[in-house]
C-alpha positions in Angstrom: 12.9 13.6 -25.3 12.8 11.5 -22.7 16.2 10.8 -23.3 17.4 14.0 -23.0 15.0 14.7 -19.7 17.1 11.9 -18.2 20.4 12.7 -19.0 19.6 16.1 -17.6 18.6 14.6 -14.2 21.9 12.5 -13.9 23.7 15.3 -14.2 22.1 17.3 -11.8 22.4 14.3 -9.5 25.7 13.3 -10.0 27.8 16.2 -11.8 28.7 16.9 -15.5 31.0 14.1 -16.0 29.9 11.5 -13.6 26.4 12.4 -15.2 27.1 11.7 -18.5 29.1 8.5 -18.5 25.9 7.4 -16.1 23.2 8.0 -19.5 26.2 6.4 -21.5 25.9 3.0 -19.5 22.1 3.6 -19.2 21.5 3.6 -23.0 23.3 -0.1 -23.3 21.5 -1.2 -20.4 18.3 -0.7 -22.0 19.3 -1.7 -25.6 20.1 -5.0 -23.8 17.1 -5.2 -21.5 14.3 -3.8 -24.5 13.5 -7.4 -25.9 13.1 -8.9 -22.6 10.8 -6.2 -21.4 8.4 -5.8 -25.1 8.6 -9.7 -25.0 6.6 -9.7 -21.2 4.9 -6.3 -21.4 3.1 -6.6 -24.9 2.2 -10.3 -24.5 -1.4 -9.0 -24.6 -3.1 -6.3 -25.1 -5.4 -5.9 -22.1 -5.5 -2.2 -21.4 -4.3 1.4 -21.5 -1.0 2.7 -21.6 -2.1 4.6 -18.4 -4.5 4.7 -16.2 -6.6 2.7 -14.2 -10.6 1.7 -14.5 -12.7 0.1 -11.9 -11.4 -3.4 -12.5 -8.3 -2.3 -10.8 -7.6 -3.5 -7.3 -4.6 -4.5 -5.7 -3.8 -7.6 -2.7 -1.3 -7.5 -1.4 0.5 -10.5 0.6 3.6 -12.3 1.7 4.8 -14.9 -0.8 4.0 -17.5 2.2 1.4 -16.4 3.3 -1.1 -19.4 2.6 0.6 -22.6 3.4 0.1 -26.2 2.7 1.7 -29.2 3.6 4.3 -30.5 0.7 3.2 -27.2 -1.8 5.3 -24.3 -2.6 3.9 -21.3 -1.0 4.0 -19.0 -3.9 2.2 -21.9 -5.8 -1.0 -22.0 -2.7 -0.9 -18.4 -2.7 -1.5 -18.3 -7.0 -4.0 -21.2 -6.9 -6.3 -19.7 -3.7 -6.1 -16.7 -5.8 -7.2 -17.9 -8.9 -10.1 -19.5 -6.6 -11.4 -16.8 -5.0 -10.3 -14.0 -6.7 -9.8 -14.3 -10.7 -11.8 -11.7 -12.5 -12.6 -9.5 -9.4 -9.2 -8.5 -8.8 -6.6 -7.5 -11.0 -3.0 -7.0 -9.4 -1.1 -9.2 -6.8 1.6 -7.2 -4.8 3.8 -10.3 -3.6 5.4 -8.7 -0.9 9.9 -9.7 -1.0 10.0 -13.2 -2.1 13.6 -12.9 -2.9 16.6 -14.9 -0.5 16.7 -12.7 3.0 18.2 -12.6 6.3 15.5 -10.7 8.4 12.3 -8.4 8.7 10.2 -10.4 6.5 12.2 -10.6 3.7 13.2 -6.9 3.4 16.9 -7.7 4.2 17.6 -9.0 0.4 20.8 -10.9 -0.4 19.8 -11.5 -4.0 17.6 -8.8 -5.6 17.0 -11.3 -9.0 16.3 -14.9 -7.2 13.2 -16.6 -5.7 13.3 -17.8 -2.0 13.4 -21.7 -2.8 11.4 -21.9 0.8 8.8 -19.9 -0.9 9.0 -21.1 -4.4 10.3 -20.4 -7.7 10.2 -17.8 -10.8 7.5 -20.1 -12.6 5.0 -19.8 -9.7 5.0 -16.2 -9.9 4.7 -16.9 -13.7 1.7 -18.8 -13.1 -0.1 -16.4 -10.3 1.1 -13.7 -13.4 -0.7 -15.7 -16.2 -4.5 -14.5 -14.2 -3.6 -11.5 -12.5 -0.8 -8.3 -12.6 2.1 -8.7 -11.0 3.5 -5.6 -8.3 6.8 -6.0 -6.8 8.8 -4.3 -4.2 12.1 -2.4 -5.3 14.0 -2.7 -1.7 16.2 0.2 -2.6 17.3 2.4 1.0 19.1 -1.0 2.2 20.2 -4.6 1.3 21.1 -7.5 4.1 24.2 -7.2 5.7 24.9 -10.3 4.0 24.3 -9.3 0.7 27.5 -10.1 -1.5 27.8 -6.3 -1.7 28.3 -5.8 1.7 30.8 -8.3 2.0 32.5 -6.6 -0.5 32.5 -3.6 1.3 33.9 -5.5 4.2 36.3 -6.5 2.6 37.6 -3.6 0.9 36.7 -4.4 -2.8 34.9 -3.6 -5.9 32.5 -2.3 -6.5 30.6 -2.4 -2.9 33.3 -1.0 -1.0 31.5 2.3 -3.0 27.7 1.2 -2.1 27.4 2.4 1.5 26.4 5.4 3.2 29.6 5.9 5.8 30.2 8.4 8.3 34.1 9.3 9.6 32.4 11.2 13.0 29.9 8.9 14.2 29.0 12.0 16.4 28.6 14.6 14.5 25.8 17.3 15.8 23.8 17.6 12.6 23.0 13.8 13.0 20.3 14.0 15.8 17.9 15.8 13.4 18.0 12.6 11.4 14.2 11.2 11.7 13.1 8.1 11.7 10.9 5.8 13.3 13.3 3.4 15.1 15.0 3.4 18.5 17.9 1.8 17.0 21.1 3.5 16.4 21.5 5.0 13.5 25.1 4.0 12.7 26.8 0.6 13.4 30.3 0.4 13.7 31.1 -2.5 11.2 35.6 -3.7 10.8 36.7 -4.0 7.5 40.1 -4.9 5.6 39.9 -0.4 5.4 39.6 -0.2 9.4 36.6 0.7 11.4 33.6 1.7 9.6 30.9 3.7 11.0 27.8 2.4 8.5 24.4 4.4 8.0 21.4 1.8 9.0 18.2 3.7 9.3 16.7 0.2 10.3 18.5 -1.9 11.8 22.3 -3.5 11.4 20.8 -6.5 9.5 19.2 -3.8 7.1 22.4 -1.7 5.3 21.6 1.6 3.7 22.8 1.8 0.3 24.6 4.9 -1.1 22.4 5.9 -3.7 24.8 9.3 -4.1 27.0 7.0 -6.1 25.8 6.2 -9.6 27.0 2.6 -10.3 23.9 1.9 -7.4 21.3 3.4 -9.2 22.4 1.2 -12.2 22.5 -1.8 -10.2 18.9 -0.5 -9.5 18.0 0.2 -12.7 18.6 -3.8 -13.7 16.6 -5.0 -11.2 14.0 -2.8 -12.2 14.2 -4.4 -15.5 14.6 -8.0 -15.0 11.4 -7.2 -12.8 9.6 -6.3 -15.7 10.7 -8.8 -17.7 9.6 -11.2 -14.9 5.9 -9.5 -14.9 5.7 -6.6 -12.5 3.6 -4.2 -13.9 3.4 -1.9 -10.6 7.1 -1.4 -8.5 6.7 -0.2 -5.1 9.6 2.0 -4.5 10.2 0.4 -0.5 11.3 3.5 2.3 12.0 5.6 -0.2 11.7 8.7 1.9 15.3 7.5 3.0 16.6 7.3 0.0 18.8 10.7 -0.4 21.1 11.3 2.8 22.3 15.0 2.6 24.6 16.6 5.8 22.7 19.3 7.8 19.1 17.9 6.7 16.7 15.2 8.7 17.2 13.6 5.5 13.9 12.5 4.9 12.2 13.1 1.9 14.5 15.5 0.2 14.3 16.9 -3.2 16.5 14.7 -4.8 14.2 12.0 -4.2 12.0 14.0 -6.4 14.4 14.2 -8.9 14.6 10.0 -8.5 10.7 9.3 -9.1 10.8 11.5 -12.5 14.4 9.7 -13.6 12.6 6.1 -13.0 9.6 7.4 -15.4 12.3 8.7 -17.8 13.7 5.4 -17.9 11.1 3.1 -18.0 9.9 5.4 -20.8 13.1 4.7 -22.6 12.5 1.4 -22.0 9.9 1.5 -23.7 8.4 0.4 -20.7 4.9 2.8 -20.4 2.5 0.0 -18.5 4.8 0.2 -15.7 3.3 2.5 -12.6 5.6 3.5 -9.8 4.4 3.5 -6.2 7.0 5.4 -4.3 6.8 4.5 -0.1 6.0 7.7 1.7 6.4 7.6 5.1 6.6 9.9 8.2 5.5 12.8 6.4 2.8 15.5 5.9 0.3 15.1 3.7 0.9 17.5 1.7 4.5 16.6 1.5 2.9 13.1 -0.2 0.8 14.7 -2.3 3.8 16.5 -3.8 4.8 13.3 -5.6 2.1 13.1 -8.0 3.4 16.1 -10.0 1.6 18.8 -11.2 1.6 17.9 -15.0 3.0 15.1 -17.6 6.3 17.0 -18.1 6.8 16.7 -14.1 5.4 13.8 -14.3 6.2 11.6 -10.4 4.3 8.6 -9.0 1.6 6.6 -10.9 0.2 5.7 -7.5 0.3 7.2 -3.7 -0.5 5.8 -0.7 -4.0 7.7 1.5 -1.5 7.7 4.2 -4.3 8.7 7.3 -7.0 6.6 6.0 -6.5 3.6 8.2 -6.5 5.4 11.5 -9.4 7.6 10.4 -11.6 4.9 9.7 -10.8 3.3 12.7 -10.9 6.4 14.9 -14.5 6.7 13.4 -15.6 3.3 14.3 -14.6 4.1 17.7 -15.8 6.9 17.8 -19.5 6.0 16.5 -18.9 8.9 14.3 -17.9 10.0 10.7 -17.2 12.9 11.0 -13.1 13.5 11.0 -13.6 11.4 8.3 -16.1 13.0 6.1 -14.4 16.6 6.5 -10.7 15.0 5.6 -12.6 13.3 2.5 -14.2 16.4 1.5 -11.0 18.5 1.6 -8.9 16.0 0.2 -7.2 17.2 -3.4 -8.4 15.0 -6.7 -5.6 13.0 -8.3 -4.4 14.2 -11.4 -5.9 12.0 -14.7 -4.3 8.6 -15.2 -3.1 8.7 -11.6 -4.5 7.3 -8.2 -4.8 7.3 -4.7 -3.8 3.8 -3.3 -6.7 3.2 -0.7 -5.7 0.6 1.8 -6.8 0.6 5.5 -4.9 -3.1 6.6 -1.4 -3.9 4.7 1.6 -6.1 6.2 2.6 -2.7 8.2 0.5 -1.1 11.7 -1.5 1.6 11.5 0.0 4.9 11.3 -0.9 7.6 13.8 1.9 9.7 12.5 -0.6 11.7 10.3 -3.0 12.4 12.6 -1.8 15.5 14.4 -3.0 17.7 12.0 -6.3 16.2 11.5 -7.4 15.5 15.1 -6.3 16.9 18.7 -3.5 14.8 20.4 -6.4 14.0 23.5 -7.9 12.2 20.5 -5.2 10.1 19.7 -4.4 9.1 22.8 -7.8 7.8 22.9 -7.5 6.1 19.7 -4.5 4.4 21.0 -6.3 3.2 24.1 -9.4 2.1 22.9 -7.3 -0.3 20.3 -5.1 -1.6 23.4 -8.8 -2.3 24.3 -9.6 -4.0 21.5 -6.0 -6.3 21.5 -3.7 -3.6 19.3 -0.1 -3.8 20.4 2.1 -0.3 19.8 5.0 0.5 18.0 7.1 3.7 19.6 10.1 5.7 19.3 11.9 8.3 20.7 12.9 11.8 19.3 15.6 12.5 21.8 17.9 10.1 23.9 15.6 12.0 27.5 12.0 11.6 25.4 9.6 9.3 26.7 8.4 6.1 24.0 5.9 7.9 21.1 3.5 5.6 19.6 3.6 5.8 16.0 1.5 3.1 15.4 -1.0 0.9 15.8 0.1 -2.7 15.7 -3.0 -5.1 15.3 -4.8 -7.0 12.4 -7.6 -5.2 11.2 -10.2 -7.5 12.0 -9.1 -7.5 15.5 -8.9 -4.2 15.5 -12.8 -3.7 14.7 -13.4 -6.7 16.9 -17.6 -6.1 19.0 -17.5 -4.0 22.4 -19.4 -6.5 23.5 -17.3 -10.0 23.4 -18.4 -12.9 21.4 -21.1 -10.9 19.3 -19.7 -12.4 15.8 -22.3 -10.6 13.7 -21.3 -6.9 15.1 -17.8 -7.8 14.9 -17.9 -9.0 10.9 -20.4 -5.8 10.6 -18.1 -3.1 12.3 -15.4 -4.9 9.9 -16.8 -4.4 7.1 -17.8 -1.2 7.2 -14.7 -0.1 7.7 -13.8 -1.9 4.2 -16.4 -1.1 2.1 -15.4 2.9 2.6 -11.5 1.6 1.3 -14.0 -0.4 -2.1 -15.9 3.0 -2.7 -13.4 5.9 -2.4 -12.1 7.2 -5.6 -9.0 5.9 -6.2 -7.3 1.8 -6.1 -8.1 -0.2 -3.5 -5.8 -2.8 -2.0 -6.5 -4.8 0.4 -4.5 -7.0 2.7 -4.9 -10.5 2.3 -5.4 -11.1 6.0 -8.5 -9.5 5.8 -10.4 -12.0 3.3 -9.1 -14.8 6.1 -10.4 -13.0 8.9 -7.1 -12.7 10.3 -6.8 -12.3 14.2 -4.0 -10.8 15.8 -0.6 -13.6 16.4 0.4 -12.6 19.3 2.8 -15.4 19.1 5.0 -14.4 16.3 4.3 -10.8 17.5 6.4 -12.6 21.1 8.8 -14.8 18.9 10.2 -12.1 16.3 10.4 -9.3 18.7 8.5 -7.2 16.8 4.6 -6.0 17.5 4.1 -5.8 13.8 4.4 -9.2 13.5 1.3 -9.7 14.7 -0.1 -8.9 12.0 1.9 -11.1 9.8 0.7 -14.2 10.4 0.7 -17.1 8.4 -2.3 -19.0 7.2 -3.2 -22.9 6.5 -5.2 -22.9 3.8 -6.2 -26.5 4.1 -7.7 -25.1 7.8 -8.9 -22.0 6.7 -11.3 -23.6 3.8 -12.6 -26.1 6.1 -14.3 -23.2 8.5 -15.1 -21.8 5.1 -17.4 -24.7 4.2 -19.4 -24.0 7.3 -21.9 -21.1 5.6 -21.8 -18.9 9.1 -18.5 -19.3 10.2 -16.4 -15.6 10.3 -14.5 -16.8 7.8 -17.6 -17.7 5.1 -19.0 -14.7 6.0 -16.0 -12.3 5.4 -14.7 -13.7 2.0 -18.2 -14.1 0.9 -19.0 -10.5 1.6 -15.7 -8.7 0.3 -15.5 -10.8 -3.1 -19.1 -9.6 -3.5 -18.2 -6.0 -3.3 -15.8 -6.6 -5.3 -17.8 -8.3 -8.0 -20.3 -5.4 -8.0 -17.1 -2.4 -8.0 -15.8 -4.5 -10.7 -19.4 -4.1 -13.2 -19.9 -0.7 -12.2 -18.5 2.3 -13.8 -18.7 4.8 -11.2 -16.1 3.3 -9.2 -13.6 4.1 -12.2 -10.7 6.1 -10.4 -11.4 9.4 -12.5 -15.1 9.5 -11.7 -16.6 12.3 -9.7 -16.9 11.9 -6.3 -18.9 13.8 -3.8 -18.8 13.4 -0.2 -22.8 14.2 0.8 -23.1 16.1 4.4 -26.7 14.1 5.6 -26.6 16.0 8.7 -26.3 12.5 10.4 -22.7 12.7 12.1 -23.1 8.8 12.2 -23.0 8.1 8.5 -20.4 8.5 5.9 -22.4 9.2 2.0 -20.0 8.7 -0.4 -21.3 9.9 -3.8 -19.5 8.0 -7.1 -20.5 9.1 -10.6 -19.0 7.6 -14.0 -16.3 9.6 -16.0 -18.0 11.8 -18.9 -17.1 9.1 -21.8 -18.4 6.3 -19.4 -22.2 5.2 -19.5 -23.4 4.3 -16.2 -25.6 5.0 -13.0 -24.3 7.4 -10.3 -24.5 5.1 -6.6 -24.7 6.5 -3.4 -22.4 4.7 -0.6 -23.4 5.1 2.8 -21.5 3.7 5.7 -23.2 4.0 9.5 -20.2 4.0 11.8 -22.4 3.9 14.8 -24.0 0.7 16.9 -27.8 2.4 16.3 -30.1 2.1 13.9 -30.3 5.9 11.6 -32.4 7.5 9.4 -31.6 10.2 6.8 -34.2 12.3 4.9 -33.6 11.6 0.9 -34.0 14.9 0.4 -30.1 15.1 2.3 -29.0 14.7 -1.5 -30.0 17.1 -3.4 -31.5 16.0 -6.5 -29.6 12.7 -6.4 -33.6 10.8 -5.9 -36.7 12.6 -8.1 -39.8 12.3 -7.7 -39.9 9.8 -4.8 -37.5 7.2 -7.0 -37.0 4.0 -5.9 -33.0 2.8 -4.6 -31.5 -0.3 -4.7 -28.8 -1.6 -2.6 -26.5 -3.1 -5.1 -24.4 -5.3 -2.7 -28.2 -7.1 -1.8 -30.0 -6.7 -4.8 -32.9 -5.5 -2.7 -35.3 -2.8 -2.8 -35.2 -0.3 -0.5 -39.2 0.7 1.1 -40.6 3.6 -0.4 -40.5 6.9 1.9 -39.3 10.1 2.2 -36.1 8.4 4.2 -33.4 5.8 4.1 -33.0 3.9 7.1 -29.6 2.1 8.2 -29.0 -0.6 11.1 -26.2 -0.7 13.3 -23.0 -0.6 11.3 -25.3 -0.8 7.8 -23.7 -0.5 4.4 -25.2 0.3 1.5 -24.2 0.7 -2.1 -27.5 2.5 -4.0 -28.6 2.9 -7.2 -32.1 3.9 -8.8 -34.4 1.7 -10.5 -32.2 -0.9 -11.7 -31.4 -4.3 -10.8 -27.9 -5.4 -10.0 -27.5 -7.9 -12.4 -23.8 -8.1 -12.8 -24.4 -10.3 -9.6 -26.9 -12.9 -11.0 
């Protein structure tokens, strides 16, 4: 069935006969990938074919991110992980760790080797032996230095086919192309075949790959496989609203894209390969247009996994703001996922903070004052723009997140790790996966230095960490950094025990009439025993009160709450009070003891 469903797709994508000898090769390259992948994927037996439960939350982070002197990278960033976070956490997304030429390891010159600066395959084996492994499938562009490339250059087999080309650089059509760069969007590159004018929606270190000729999406497909083999059990599909270039279009995000996420499930079905979830990278498009690549049912079925695109600037557009409500009314509107699938909630990653979904949610006036209270605050900007004659238009935010929600008033540590976390605890409770940026459990500040020294105001959130440094500040109890890892590995503990943060579980978001506070509402699934809790995030820098009578029937008979991230009791009254910034997790008349 599956099969067939695939064959069907390669032929719609690439003709009758260039389909069919495609599923020809794509049968033997699965019969001689299927014992490598059963041999890593049923090693164990530690879950469901689909789905994902409360246990499941992602970090993601660079493969050198955490550093120490005369250590591999990858090896300080599996043993601080297996520290701090074993049993609380369950997937690692180590961002490109393969041999690259620029942007952070994103220009790949071998998609199937380790980065000896960063480590080797049995460090990743190890960090894979306590947690799940996600990988990034870099699959719009390789570096221009990849041996395909050269190829092309040169005039030889096969990559002289791998490359999106263009004979009139200045064709009219081409100015409707979107993207999010200033750069050109062709670079004249010579080769033994003349001049070639070469599609790089990047940059000329980053070459887009011609994924209308099918001997690339096999190449693809074996990577895909030895990266299951090697232990990726999520693949993010990188820019993969790039992916299909089609003449007359923007060529963002076009159908055959589609048609791409339901062939990778086909074949990783095949494969035999159902643990595998697929995470597809959309970018610089609606919402709605994101939601579309969950599918509607199993037949159709897309993307394991999408990104809550707006939910980074929203929170911090609330915290700003003193005010949740943008938030709360996006929450409330926001479509469930289908079963055994899941928002990705992530408010910090190695990327800014989008603004590009905002103008439907909130007036451009309040944009513009998001953007300038974060240049307040220390955010850099990332612009383009649309037209040769436009001005620069910020598309995001460029800051670490704990900058980003650094105190109003300077040197007040304790707002500053408050305003922090509230922001994080909303990305813990929301139905759905977290992931969570491994800056944040450093209490990562904004580099402006490597933000100056690549060139790029994203970098400054991409710094890198010594973790010998970093753990001595941790050993002072009220240091930032104790603080911050101490409080997010004990939400995490608690989301871990508690059923009614599983992904399918109901969620209500709870109008208290307070615009302050954001009430989050979690109840378990209906074949999972468990207490309901009751999230409640005050965005504001006053203390607030709501009336328990604001939740219906959610507290009877003058019940008592407990906040399970304390293990205190909350007083007895007809109202819940919150300080500046205040979370709390409740439950009723129980004890938290999943944290003793």
């Amino acid at each position: 069935m599956n099969g067939q469903r695939a064959k069907a797709r390669l032929i719609k994508l690439y003709g009758e006969t260039a389909g069919a000898r495609t599923y020809e090769q794509l049968v033997e390259l699965i019969s001689r990938w299927r014992k490598p992948i059963a041999a890593s994927l049923y090693k164990d037996n530690d879950g469901p074919e689909y789905g994902f439960t409360e246990k499941d939350t992602v970090l993601i982070a660079y493969g050198d991110h955490l550093q120490r002197d005369d250590e591999a990278p990858l090896k300080t960033l599996g043993d601080w992980c297996a520290k701090y976070l074993k049993g609380i956490l369950s997937t690692v997304h180590v961002l490109p760790f393969h041999p690259s030429t620029s942007y952070e390891g994103y220009a790949i010159t071998d998609y199937r080797a380790v980065d000896d600066k960063m480590g080797s395959w049995q460090d990743l084996e190890e960090l894979n032996e306590n947690f799940h492994l996600m990988m990034d499938l870099v699959l719009n562009h390789c570096s221009s230095e990849h041996p395909w490339f050269q190829q092309f250059l040169s005039d030889e087999e096969p990559g002289r086919r791998y490359f999106t080309t263009m004979e009139e650089p200045e064709t009219p059509w081409l100015k409707a192309v979107y993207r999010a760069r200033n750069l050109p969007l062709l670079h004249p590159f010579e080769t033994a075949a003349g001049t070639k004018h070469v599609w790089t929606t990047y940059s000329p270190d980053l070459i887009d790959m011609n994924w209308a000729e099918p001997d690339v999406f096999l190449e693809f497909m074996e990577i895909v496989f030895d990266s299951v083999a090697r232990g990726a059990r999520i693949i993010r599909l990188d820019a993969f609203v790039y992916l299909w270039k089609k003449a007359g279009t923007n060529c963002i995000n076009q159908e055959e894209n589609h048609e791409f996420v339901r062939l990778f499930q086909d074949v990783l079905q095949m494969a035999n390969a159902h643990r595998v979830k697929i995470l597809p990278s959309i970018t610089n498009v609606t919402q709605e247009a994101n939601y579309a690549y969950f599918g509607k049912d199993e037949e159709a079925r897309k993307a394991d996994l999408i990104y809550h695109l707006p939910l980074s600037a929203l929170l911090l557009y609330s915290l700003y703001k003193g005010d949740a409500t943008v938030i709360r009314q996006w929450l409330s509107k926001l479509p469930k996922a289908p079963p055994n699938r899941a928002y990705l909630n992530l408010a910090a990653s190695h990327d800014g903070i989008g603004l590009t979904w905002l103008k439907d949610l909130i007036p451009q006036e309040s944009i513009d004052e998001l953007i300038e209270e974060a240049v307040k605050h220390g955010a850099l900007l990332s612009s383009r723009k649309k037209t040769v004659n436009d001005d620069d238009k910020p598309w995001e935010l460029n800051a670490t997140y704990f900058s980003a929600c650094s105190s109003d008033e300077p040197g007040n540590e304790s707002e500053h790790i408050a305003r922090f976390l509230a922001t994080q605890n909303v990305v813990l409770a929301l139905r759905g996966v977290p992931a969570l940026y491994l800056s944040l459990f450093l209490a990562g500040r904004n580099d402006y230095e490597r933000a100056k020294q690549w060139k790029d105001n994203r970098a400054i959130n991409r710094g890198r960490f010594s973790i010998d440094e970093w753990e001595k500040k941790v050993e002072q109890e009220e240091s930032v950094e104790a603080q911050v890892i101490s409080a997010l590995t004990n939400m995490l503990k608690v989301r871990t025990h508690c059923s009614a943060f599983h992904p399918d579980g109901d969620q209500t978001i709870v109008d208290t009439g307070v615009d302050e506070v954001l009430a989050i509402l979690r109840k378990p699934t209906e074949t999972k025993e468990g207490s309901a809790v009751l999230c409640l995030t005050n965005f504001s820098g006053l203390p607030v009160s709501i009336l328990k009578s604001s939740f219906g029937n959610y507290f009877q008979n003058d019940e008592i709450a407990v906040d399970m991230l304390t293990d205190v009791q909350l007083a007895e009254g007809a109202d819940i009070k919150l300080l500046p910034y205040q979370v709390l997790w409740l439950t009723k008349n129980q004890k938290n003891h999943a944290l003793t």
